[in-house]
C-alpha positions as CSV (number, residue, x, y, z in Angstrom):
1,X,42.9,-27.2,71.4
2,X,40.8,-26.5,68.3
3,X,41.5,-28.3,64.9
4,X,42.2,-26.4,62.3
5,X,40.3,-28.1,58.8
6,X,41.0,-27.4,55.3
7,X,39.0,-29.2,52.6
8,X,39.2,-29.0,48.8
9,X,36.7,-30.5,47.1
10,X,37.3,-31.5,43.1
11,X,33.9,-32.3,41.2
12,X,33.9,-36.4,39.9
13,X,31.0,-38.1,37.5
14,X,29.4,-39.3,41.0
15,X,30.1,-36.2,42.9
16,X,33.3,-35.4,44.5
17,X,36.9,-36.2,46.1
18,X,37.5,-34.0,49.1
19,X,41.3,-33.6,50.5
20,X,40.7,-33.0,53.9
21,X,43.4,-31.7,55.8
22,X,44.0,-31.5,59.5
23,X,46.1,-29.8,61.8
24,X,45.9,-30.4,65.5
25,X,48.8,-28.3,67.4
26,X,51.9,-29.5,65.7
27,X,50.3,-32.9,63.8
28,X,49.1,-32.5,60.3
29,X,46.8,-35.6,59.2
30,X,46.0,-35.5,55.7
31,X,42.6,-37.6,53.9
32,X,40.2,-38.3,50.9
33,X,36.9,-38.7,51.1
34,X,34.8,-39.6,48.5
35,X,31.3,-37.4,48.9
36,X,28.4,-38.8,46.3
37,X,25.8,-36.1,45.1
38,X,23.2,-38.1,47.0
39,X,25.2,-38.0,50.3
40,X,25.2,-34.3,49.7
41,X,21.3,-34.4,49.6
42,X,21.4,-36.7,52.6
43,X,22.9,-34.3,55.0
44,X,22.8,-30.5,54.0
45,X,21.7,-27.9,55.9
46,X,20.7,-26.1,53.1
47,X,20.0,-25.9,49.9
48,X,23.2,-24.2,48.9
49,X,25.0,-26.1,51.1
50,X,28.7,-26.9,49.4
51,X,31.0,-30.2,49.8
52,X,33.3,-28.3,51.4
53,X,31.1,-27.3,54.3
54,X,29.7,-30.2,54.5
55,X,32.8,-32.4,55.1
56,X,34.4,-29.9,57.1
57,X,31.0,-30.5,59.3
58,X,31.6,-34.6,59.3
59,X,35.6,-34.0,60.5
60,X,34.1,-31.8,63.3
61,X,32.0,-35.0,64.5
62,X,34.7,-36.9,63.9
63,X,37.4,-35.4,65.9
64,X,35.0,-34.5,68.1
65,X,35.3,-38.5,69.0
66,X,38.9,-39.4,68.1
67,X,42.3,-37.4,66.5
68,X,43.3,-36.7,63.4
69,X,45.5,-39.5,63.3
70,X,42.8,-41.8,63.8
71,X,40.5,-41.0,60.9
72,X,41.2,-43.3,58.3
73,X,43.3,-42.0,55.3
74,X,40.4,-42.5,53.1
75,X,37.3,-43.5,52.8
76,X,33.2,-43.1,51.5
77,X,31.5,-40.2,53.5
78,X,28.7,-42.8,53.6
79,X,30.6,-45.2,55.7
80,X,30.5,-42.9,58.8
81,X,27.7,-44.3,60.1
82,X,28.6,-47.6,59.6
83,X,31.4,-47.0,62.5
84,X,29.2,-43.8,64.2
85,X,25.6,-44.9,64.1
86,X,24.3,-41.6,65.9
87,X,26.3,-39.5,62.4
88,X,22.7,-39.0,60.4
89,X,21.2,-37.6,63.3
90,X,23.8,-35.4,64.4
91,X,24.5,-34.1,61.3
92,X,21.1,-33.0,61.0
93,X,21.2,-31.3,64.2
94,X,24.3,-29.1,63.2
């Protein structure tokens, strides 16, 4: 079954909170991330990559590892790798 992600990013004075949410089946799981303008740099694509793209591509990576439910409620998009050390180099393969 294929998650369905919905982000909605909302510009900050560091960059941006994203409400991230997820729907697996019949489970909703709902989350903030906090994206940083240099995190943005870090791991686009391209240059006119958006948040929203971006984050949608970290949840894929994420639940391609774990569900919804799992992902914590909230958290820094820079503290992936902390738990996922192979996120950088994924994310640039994508």
């Amino acid at each position: 079954m294929t998650a369905m992600i919905s982000v909605e990013a909302v510009p900050t004075r560091l960059g941006w909170d994203c409400e991230v949410e997820v729907t697996e089946g019949e489970v909703i799981s709902r989350h903030n991330v906090r994206l940083r303008a240099s995190d943005l740099e870090r791991w686009r694509r391209a240059p006119d990559e958006t948040p929203e793209s971006l984050v949608t591509g970290a949840f894929e990576f994420l639940l391609a590892r774990e569900d919804g439910t799992q992902i914590l409620k909230s958290f820094e998009m820079a503290d992936i790798p902390r738990y996922f050390p192979e996120f950088d180099e994924e994310m640039r393969k994508r």
